[in-house]
N, C-alpha and C positions, 0 to 999 in steps of 0.2 A: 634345487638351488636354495640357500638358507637366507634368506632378508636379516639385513644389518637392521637395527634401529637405534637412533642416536640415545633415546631413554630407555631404562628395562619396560616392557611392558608386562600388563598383569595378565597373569597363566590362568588367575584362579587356585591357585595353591596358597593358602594362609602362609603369613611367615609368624616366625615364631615369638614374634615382637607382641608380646600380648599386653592389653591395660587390666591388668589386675584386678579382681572382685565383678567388671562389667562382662567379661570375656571374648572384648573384642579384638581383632587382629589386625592390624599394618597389613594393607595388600605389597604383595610388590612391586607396586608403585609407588611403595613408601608414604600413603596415603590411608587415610581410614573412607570407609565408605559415608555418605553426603547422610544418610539415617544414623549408623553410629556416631560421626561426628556431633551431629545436634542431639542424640541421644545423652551422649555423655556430657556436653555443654551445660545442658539443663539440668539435669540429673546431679550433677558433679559441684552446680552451683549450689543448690540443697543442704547434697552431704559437707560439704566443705564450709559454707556458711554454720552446720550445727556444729562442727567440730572447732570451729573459729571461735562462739560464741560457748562456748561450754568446757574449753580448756582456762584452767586457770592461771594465767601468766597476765605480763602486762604484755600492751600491745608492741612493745620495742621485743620481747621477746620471741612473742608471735612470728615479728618480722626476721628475724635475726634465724629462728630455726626455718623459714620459707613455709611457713602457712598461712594461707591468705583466707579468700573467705570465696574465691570462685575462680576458673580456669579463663587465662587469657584467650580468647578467641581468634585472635589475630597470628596467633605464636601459631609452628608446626605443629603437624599431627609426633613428629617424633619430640620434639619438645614437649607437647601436654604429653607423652607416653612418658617420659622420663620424672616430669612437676607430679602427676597421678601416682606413678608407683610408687613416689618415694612417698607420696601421704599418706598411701595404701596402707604400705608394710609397718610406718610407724604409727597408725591412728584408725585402719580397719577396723579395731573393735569398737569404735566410738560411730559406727555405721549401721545402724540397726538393721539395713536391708542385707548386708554383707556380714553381721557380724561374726555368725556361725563359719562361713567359706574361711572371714580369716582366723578364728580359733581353729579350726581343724587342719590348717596351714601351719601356723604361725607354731600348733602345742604338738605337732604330728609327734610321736614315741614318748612323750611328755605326760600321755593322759593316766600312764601306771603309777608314775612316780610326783604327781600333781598336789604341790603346794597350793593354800589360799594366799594369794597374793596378799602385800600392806595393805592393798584398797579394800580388799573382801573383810579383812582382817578389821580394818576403822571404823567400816562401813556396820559392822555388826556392834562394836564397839560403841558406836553413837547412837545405833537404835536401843543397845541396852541402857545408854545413859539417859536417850529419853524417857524411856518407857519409867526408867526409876524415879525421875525429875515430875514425870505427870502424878504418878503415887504418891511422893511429896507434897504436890503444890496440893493433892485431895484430901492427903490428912490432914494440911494444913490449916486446909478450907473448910473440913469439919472442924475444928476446933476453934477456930474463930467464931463462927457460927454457934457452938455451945456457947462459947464464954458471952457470947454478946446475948443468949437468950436467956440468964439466969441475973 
């Protein structure tokens, strides 16, 4: 004879409700386990504080797109599952621990035909304008330097 139970109870079988980048899974009890929970608590306050403080927006904007600076504790296991992945998928590469998982996600069939991003693009852009800006201020600085010894 088969036992009713008023809640599903958990089998032991993951479900497939995964938090992104940690690779933890909702049991089905719709609950995470008492170590992954405080795993990703702390872990997730970290990532999410550096990604908080290192995008460039103002803070109305921050707010507006839902990036905060750490995961409510008080909220569901399926509510922090849904707040996490969606920071995952748009802000994963800004995760140093994660950032390789989500480029090889994020660029999968990508990597034949792989443009340098705007970023890569500026980012080499400024180091060439420094690097010419230092050679300037050194010629500059020889020459002062002569004129002021004669």
């Amino acid at each position: 004879m088969k036992r009713k139970y008023l809640k599903r109870r958990n089998d032991g079988n993951p479900s497939m409700r995964k938090f992104k980048g940690f690779n933890f899974y909702i049991q089905c009890n719709e609950k995470l386990s008492r170590k992954n929970r405080e795993t990703l608590l702390t872990k997730s306050e970290n990532y999410l504080g550096s990604i908080f403080h290192s995008l460039p927006m103002s803070l109305d904007e921050k707010i507006n797109k839902g990036i905060s600076n750490g995961l409510d504790g008080s909220s569901t296991d399926l509510e922090l599952l849904d707040e996490w992945n969606s920071i995952y998928e748009r802000y994963g590469y800004l995760i140093p621990d994660f950032k390789d998982k989500w480029e090889k996600k994020s660029l999968k069939g990508e990597t034949k035909t792989f443009k340098p991003s705007n970023v890569e693009k500026f980012e080499s852009k400024i180091n060439e304008l420094e690097f010419r800006i230092r050679q300037l201020e050194l010629q500059l600085g020889k020459k002062r330097y002569v004129e002021n010894m004669g």
